[in-house]
N, CA and C atoms as an extended XYZ file, in Angstrom:
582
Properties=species:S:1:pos:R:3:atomname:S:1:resname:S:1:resid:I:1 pbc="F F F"
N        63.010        8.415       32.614 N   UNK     1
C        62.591        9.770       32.849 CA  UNK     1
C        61.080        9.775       33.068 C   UNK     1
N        60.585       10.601       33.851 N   UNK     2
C        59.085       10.419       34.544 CA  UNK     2
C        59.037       12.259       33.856 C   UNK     2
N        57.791       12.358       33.049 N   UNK     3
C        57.402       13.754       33.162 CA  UNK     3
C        56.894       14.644       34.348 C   UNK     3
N        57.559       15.549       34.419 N   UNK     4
C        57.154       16.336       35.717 CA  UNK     4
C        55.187       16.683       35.600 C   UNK     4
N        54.936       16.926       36.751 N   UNK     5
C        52.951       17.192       36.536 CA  UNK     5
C        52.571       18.538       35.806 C   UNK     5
N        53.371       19.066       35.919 N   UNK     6
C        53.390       20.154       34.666 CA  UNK     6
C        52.994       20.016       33.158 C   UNK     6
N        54.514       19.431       33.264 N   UNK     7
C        54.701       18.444       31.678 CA  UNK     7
C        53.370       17.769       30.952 C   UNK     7
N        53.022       17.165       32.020 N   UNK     8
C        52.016       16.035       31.761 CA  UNK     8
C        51.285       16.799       31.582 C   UNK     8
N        50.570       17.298       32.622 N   UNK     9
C        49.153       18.118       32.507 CA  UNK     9
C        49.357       19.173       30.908 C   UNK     9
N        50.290       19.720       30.727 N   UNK    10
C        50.222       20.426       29.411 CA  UNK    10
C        50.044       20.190       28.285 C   UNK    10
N        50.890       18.337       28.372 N   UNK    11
C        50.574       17.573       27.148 CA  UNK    11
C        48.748       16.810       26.918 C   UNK    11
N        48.300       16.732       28.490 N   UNK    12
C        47.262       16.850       28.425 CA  UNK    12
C        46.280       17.279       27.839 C   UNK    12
N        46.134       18.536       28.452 N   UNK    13
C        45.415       19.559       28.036 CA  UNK    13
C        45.336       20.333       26.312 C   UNK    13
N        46.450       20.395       25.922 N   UNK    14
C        46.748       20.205       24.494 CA  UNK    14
C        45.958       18.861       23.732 C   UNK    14
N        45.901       18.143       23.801 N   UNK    15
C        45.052       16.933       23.106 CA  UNK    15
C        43.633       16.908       23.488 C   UNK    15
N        43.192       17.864       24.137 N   UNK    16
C        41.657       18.701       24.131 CA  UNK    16
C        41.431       20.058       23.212 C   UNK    16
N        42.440       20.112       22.737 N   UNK    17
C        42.501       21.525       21.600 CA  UNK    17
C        41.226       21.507       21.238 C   UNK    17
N        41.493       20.430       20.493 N   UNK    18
C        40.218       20.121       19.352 CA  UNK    18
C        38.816       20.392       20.036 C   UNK    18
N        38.429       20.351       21.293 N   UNK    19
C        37.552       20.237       21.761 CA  UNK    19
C        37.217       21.758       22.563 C   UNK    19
N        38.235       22.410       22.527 N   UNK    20
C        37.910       23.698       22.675 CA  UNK    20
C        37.203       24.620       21.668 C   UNK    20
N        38.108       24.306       20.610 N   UNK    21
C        37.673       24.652       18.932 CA  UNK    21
C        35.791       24.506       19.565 C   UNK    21
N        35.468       23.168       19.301 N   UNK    22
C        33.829       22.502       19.416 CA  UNK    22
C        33.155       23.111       20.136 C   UNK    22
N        33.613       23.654       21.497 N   UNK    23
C        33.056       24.290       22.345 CA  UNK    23
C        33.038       26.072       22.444 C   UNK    23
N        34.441       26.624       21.772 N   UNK    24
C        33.736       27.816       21.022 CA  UNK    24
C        33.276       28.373       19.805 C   UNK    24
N        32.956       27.177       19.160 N   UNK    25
C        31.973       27.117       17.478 CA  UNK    25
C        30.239       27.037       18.095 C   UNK    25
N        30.079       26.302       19.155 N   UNK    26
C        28.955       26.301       20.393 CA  UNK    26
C        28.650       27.646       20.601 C   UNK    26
N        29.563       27.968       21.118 N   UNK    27
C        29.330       29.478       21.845 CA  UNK    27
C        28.750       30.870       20.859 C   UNK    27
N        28.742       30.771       19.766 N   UNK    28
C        28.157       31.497       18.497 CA  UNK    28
C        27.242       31.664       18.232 C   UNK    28
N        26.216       32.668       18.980 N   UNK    29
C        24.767       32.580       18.551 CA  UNK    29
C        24.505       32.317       17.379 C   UNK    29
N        23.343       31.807       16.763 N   UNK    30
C        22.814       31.956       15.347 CA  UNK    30
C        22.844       33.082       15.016 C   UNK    30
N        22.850       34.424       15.792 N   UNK    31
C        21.841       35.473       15.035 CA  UNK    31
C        23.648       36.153       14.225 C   UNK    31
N        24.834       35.528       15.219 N   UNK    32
C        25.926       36.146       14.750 CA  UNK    32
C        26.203       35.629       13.607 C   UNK    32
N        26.173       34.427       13.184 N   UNK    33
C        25.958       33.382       11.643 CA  UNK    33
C        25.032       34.547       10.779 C   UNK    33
N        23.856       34.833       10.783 N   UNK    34
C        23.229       35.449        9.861 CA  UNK    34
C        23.060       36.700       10.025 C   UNK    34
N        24.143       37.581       10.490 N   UNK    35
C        24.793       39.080       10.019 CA  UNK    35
C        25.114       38.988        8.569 C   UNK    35
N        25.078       40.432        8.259 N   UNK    36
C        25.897       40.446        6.793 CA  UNK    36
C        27.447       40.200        7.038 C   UNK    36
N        28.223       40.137        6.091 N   UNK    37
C        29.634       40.558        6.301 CA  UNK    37
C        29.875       41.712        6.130 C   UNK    37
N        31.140       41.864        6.666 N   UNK    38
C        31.613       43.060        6.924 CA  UNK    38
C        31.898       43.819        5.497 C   UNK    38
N        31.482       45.002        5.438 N   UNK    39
C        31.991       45.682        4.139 CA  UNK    39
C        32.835       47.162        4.677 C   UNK    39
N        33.537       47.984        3.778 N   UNK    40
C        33.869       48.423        4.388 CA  UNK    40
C        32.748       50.278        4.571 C   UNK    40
N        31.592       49.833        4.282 N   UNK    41
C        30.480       50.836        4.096 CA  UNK    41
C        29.917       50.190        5.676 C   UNK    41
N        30.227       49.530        6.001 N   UNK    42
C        29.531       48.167        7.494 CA  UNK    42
C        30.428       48.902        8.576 C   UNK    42
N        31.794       48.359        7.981 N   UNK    43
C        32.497       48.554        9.382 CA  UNK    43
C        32.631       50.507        9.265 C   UNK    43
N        32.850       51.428        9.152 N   UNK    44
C        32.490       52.457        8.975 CA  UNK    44
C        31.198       53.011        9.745 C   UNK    44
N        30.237       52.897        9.413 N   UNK    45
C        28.962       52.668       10.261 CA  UNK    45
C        29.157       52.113       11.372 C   UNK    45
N        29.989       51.580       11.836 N   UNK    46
C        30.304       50.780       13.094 CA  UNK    46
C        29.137       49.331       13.432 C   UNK    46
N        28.727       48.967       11.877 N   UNK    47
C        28.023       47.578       12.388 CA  UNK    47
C        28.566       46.754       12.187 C   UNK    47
N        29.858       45.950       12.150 N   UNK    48
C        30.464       44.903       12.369 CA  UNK    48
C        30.950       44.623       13.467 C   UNK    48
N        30.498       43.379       13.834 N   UNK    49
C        30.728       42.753       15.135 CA  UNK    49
C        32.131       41.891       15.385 C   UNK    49
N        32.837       41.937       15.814 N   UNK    50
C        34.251       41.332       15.847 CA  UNK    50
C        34.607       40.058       16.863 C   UNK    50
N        33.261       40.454       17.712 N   UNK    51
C        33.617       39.246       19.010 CA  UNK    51
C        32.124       38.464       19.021 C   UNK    51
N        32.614       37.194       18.134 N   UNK    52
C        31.256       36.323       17.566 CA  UNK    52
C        30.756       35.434       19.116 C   UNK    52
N        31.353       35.448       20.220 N   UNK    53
C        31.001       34.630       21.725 CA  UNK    53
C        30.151       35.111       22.491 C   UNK    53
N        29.478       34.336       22.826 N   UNK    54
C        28.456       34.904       23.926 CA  UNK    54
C        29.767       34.855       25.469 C   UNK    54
N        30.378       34.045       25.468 N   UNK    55
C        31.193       34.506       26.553 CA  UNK    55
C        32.848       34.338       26.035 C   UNK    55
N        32.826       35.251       26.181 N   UNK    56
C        34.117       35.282       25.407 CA  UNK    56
C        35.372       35.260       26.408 C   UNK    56
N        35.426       35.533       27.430 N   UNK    57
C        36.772       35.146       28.694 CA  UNK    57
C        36.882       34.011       28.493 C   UNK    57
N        35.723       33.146       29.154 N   UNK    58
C        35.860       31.561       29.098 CA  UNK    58
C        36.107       30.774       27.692 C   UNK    58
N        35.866       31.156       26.576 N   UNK    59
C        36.077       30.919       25.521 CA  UNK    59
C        37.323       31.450       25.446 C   UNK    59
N        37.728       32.457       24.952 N   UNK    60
C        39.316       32.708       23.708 CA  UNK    60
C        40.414       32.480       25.792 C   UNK    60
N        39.916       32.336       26.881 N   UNK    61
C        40.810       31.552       27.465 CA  UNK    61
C        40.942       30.281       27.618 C   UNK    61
N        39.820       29.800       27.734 N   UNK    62
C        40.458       27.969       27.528 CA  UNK    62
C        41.213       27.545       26.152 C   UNK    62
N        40.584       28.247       24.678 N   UNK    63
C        41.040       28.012       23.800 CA  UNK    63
C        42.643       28.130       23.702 C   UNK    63
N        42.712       29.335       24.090 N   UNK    64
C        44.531       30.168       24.382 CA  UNK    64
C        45.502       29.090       24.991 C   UNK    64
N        44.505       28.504       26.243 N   UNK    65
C        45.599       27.569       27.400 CA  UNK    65
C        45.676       26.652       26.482 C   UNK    65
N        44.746       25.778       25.564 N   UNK    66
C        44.961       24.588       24.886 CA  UNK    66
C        45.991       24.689       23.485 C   UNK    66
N        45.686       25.899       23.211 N   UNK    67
C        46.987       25.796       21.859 CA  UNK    67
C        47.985       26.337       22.440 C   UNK    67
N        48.346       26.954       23.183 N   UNK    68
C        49.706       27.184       24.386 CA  UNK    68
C        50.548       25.753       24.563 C   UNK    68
N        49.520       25.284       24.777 N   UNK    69
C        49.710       24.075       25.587 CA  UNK    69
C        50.443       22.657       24.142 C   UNK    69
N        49.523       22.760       23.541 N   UNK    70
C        49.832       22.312       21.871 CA  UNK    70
C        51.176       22.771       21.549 C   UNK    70
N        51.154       23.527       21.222 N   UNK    71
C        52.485       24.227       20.898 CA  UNK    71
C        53.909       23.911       22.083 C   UNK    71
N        53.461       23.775       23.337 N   UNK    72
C        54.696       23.371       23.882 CA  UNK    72
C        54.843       22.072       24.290 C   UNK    72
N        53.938       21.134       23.799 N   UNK    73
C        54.357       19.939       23.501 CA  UNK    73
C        55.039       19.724       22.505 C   UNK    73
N        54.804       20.340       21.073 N   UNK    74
C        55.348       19.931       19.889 CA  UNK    74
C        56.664       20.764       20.276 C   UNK    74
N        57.044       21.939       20.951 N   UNK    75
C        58.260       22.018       20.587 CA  UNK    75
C        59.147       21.444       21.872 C   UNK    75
N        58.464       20.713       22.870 N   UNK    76
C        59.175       19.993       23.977 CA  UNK    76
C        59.080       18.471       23.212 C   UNK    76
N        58.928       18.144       21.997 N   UNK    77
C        58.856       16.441       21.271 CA  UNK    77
C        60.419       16.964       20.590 C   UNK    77
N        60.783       18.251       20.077 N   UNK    78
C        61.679       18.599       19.434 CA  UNK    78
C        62.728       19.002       19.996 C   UNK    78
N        62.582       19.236       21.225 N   UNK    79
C        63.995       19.338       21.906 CA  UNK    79
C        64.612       18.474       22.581 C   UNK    79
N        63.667       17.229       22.344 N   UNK    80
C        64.182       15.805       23.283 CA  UNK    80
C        65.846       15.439       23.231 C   UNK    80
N        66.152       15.073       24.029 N   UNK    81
C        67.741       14.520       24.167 CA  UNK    81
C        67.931       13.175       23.932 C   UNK    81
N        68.369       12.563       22.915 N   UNK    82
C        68.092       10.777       22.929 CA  UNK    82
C        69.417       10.388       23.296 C   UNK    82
N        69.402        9.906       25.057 N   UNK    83
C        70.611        9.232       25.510 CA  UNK    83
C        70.847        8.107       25.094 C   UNK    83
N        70.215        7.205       24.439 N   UNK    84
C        70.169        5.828       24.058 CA  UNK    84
C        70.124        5.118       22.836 C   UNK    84
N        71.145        4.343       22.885 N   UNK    85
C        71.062        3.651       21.274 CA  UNK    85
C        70.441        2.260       21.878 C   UNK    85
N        69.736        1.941       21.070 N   UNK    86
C        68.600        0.236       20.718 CA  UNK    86
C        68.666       -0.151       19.530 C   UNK    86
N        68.492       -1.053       19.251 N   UNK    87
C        68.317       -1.968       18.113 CA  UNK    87
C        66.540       -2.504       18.373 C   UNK    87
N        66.120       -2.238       17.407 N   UNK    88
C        65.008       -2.915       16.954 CA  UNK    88
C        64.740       -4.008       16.194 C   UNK    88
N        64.485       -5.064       16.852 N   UNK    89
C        64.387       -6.039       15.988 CA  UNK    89
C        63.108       -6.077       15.311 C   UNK    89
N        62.075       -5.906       16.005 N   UNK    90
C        60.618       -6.016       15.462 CA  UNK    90
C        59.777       -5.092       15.452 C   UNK    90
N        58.621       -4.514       14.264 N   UNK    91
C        57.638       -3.451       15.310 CA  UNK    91
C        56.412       -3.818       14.581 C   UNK    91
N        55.470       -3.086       14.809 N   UNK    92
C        54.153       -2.897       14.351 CA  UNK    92
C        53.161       -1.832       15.291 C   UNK    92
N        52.721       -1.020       14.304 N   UNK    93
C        51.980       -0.135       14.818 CA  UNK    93
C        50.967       -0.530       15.163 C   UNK    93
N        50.612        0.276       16.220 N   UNK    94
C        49.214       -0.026       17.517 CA  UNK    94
C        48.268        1.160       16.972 C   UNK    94
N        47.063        1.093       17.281 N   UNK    95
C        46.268        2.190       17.192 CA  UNK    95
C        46.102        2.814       18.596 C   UNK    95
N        46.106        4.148       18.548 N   UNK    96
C        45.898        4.957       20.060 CA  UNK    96
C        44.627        4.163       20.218 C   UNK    96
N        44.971        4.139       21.864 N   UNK    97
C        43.251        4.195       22.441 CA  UNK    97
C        42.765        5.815       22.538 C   UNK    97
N        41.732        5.902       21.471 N   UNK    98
C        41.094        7.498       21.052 CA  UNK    98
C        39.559        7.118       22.556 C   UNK    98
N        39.743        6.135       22.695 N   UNK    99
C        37.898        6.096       23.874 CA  UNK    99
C        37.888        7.358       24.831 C   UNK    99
N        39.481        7.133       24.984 N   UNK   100
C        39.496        7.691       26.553 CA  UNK   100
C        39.240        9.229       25.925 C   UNK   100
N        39.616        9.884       24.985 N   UNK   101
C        39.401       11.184       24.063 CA  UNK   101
C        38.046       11.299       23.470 C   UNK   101
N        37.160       10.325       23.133 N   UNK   102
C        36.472       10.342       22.270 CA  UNK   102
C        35.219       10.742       23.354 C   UNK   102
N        35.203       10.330       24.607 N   UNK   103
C        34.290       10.426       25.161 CA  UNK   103
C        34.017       12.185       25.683 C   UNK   103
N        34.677       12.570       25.997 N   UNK   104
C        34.688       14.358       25.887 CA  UNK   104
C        34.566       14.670       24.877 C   UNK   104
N        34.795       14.182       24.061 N   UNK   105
C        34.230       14.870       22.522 CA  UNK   105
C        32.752       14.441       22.453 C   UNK   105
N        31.861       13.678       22.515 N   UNK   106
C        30.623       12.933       22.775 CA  UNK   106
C        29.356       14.072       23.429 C   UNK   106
N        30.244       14.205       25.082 N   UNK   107
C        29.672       15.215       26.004 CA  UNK   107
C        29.901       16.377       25.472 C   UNK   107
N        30.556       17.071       24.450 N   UNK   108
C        30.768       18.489       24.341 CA  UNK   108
C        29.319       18.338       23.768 C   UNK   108
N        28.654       17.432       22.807 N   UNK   109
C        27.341       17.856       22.044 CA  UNK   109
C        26.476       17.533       22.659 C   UNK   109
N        26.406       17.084       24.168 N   UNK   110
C        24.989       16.847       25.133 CA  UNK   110
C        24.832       17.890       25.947 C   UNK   110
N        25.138       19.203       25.621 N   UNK   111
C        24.500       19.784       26.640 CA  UNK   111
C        25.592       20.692       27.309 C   UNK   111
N        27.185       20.791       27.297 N   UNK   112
C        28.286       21.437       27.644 CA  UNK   112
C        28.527       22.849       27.236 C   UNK   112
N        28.104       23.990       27.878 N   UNK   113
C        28.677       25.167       27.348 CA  UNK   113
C        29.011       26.055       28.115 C   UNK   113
N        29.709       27.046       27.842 N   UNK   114
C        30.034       28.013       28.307 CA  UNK   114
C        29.648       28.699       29.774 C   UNK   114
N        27.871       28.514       28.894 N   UNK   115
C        26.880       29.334       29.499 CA  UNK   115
C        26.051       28.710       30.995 C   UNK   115
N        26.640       27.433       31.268 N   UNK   116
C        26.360       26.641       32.087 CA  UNK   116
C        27.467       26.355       33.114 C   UNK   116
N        27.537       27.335       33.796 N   UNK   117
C        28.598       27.074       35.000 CA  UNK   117
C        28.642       25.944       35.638 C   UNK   117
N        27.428       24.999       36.144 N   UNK   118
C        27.537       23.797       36.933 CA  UNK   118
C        27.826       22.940       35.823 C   UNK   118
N        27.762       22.636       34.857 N   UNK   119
C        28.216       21.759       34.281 CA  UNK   119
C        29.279       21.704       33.225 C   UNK   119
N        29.590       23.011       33.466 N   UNK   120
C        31.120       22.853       33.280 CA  UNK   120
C        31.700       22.726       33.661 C   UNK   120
N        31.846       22.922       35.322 N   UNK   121
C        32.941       23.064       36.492 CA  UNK   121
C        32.626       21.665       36.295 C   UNK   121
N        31.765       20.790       36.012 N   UNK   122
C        31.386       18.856       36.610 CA  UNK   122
C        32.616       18.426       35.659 C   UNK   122
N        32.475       19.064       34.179 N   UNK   123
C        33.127       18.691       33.427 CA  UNK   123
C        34.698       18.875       33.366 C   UNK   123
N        35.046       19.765       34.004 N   UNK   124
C        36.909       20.261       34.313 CA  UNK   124
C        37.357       19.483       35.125 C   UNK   124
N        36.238       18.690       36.006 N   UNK   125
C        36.170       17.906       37.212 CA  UNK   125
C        36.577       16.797       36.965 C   UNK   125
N        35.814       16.271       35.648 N   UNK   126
C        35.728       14.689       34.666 CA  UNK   126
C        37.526       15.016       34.309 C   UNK   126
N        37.597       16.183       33.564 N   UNK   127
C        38.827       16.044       33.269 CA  UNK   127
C        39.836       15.981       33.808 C   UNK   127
N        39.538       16.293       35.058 N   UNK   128
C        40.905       16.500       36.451 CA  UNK   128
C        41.251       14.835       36.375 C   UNK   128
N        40.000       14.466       37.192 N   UNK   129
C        40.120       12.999       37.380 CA  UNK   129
C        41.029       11.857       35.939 C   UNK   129
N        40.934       12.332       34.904 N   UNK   130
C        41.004       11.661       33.673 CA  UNK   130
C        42.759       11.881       33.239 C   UNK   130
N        43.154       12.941       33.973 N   UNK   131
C        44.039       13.453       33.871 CA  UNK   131
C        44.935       12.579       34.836 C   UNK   131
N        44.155       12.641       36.336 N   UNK   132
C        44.923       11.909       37.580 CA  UNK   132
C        45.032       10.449       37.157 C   UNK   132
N        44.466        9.703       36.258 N   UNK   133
C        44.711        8.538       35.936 CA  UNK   133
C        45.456        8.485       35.045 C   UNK   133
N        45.529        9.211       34.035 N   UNK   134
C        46.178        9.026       32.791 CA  UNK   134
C        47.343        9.126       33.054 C   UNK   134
N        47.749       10.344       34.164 N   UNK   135
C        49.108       10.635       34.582 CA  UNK   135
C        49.746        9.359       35.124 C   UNK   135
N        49.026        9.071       36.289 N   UNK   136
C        49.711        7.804       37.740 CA  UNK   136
C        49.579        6.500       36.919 C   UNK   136
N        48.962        6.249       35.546 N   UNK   137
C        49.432        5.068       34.676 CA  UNK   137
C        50.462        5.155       33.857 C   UNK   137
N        50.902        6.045       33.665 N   UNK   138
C        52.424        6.392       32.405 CA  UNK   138
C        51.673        6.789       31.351 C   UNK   138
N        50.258        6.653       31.016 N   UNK   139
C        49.558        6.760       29.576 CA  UNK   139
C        49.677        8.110       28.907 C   UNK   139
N        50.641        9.172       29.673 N   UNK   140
C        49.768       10.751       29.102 CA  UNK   140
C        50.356       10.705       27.674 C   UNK   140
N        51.453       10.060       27.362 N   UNK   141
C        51.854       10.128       25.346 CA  UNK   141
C        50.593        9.238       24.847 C   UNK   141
N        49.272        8.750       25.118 N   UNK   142
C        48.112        8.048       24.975 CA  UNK   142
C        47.737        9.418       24.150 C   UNK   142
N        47.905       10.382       23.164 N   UNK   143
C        48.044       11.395       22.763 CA  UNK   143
C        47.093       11.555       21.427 C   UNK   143
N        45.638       11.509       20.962 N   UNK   144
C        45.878       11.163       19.383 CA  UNK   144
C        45.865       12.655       18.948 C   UNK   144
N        46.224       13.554       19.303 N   UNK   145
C        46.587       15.009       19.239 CA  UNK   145
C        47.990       14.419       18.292 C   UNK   145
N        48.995       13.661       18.788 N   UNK   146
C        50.031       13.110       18.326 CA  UNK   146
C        50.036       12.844       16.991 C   UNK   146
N        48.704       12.383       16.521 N   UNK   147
C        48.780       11.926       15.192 CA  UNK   147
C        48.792       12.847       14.268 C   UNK   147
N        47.673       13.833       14.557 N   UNK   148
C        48.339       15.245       13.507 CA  UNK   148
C        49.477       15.660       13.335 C   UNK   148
N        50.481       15.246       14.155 N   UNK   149
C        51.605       15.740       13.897 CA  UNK   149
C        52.970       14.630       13.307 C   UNK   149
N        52.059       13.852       12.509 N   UNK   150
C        53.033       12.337       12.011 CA  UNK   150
C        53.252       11.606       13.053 C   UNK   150
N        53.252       11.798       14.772 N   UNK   151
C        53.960       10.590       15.416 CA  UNK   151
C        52.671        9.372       15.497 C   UNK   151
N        53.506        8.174       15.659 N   UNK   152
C        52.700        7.233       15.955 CA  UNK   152
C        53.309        6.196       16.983 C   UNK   152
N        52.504        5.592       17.739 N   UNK   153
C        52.888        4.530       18.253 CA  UNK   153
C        52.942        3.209       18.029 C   UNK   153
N        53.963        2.437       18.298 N   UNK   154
C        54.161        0.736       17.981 CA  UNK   154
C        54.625        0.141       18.830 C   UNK   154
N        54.550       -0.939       19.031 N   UNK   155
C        54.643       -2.264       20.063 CA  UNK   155
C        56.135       -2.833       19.275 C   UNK   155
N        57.217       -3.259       19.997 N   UNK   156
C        58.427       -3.250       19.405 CA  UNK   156
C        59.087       -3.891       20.308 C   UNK   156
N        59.804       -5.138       19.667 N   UNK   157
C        60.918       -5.784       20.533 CA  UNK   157
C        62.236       -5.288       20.072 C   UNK   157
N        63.124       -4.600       21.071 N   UNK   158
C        64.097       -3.945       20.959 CA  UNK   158
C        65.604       -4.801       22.142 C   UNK   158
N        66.723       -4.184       21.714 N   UNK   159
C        67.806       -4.387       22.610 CA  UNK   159
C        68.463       -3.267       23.218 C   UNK   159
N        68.248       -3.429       24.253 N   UNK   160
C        69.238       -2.025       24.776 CA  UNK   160
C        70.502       -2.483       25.247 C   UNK   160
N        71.697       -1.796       24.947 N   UNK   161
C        73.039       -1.601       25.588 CA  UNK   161
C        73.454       -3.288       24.951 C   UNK   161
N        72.887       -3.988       24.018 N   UNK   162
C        73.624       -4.617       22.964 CA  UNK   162
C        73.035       -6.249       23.922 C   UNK   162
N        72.406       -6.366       24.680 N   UNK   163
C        72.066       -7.708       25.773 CA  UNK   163
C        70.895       -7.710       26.327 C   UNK   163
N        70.211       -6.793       26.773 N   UNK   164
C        68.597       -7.021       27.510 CA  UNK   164
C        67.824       -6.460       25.979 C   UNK   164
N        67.164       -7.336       25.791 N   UNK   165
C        65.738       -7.571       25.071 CA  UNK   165
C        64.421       -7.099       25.844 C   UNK   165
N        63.776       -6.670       25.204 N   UNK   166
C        62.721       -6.121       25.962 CA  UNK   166
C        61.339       -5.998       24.994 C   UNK   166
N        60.431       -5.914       25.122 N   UNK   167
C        59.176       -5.359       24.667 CA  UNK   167
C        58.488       -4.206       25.230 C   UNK   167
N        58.388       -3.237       24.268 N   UNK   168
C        58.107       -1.874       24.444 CA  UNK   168
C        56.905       -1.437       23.445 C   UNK   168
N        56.901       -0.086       23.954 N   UNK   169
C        55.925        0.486       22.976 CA  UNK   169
C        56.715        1.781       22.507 C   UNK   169
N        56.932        1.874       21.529 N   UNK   170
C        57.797        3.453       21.156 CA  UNK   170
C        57.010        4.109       20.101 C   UNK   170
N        57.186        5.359       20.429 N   UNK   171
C        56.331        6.566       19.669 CA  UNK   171
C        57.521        7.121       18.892 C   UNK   171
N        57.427        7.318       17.514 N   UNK   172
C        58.008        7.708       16.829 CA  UNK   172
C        57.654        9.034       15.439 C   UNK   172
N        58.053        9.354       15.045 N   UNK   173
C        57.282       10.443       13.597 CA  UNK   173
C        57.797        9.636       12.486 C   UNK   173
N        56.372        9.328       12.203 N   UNK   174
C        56.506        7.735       10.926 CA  UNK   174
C        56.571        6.477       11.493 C   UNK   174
N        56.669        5.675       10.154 N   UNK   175
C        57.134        4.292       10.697 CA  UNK   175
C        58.513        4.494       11.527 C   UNK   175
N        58.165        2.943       12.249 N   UNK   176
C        59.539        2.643       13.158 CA  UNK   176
C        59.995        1.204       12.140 C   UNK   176
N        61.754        1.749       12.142 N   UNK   177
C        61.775        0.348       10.747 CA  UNK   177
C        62.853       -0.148       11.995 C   UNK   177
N        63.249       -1.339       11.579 N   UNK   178
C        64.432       -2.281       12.232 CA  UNK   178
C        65.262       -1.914       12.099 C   UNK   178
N        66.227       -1.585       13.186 N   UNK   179
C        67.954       -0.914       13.207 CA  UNK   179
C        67.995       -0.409       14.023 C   UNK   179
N        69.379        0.382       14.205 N   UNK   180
C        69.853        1.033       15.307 CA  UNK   180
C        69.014        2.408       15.141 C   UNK   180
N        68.816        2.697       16.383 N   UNK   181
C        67.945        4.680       16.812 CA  UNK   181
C        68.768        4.667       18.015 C   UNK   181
N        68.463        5.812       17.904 N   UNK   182
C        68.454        6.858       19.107 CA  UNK   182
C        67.311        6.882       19.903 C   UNK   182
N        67.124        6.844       20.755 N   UNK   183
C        66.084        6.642       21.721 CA  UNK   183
C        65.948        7.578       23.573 C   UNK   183
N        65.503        7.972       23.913 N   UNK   184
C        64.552        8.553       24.939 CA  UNK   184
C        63.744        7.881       25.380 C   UNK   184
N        63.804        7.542       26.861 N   UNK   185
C        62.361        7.136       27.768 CA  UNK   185
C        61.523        7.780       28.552 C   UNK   185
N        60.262        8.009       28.198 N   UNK   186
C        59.685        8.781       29.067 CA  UNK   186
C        58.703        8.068       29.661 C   UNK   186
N        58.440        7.898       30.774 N   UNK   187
C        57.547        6.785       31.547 CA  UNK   187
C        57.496        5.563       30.832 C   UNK   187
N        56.912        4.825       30.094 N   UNK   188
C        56.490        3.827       30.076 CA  UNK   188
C        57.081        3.620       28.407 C   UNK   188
N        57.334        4.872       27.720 N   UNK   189
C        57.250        4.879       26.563 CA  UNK   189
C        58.926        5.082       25.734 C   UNK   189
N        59.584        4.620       24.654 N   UNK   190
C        60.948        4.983       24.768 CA  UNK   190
C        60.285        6.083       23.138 C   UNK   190
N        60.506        7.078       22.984 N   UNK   191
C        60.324        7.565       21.906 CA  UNK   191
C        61.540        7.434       21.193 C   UNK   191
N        61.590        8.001       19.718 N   UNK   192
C        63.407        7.749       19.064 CA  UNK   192
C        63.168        8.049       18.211 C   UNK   192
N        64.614        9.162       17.990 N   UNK   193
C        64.688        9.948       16.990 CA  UNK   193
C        64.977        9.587       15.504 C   UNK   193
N        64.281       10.735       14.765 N   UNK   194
C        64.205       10.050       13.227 CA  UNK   194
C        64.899       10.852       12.227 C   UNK   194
């Protein structure tokens, strides 16, 4: 099974959550940090402020698309169909490659905001491209969004259909122990149910 560009791009974009969060905690003037809080002698008077963003479209919408997006990965991991029984003979967990993630997280604190149209559009740009690779390699479950949610990945010699042996990488929630699963392939990756 190949994820449709939809698919992908959503599971994508979801494992930038975190980085939306970063980028509208950015967007928060100081002077909105050192308001009083709200009392209800404040809000009455009508001095409580409710919308802490200097731009707030581009903010609570990218944020919106990324936990949208979060959310229908985790409940498209839960509706998976596992056509396949395997035997596992061997596994051991791999660590995500976080580089390819870590580096947008890096650039959000050089200089990335809101308030800077050219270099944000450069930056949606970085991500298009990051996206077009990640996709046309099989990597988009390359996920560490994944890990908050218990799954992990492992390197695993398995049998399918009781005769071909193979070496894989399967993403699972928890350890992957030796025995028969249920299993799903999605590009490159066989996930299996727990």
């Amino acid at each position: 099974m190949q994820f449709r560009l939809i698919s992908g791009f959503l599971i994508f974009i979801g494992s930038y959550f975190p980085l939306t969060v970063i980028l509208a905690v950015q967007d928060i003037p100081a002077a909105w940090w050192a308001q009083d809080l709200c009392t209800k002698a404040t809000f009455k008077a009508g001095h409580c402020a409710f919308m802490p963003f200097e731009h707030p479209a581009l903010t609570l919408s990218f944020s919106v698309v990324a936990l949208l997006a979060v959310v229908l990965t985790w409940s498209s991991l839960r509706k998976l169909t596992f056509r396949f029984t395997i035997q596992i003979n061997q596994a051991k967990a791999v660590p995500n490659e976080l580089i390819n993630y870590t580096f947008p997280y890096v650039v959000s604190f050089m200089g990335i905001s809101y308030g800077e149209s050219q270099k944000l559009l450069g930056f949606l740009v970085f991500l298009l491209w990051m996206f077009a690779i990640t996709y046309k390699s099989g990597q988009i479950l390359m996920n560490p969004l994944l890990i908050v949610f218990g799954w992990q990945l492992h390197e695993a010699t398995i049998v399918i259909n009781g005769t071909e042996e193979r070496e894989v990488r399967v993403l699972t929630r928890g350890q992957l122990v030796p025995g028969r699963q249920r299993a799903e392939k999605i590009q490159d990756f066989y996930i299996t149910k727990t």
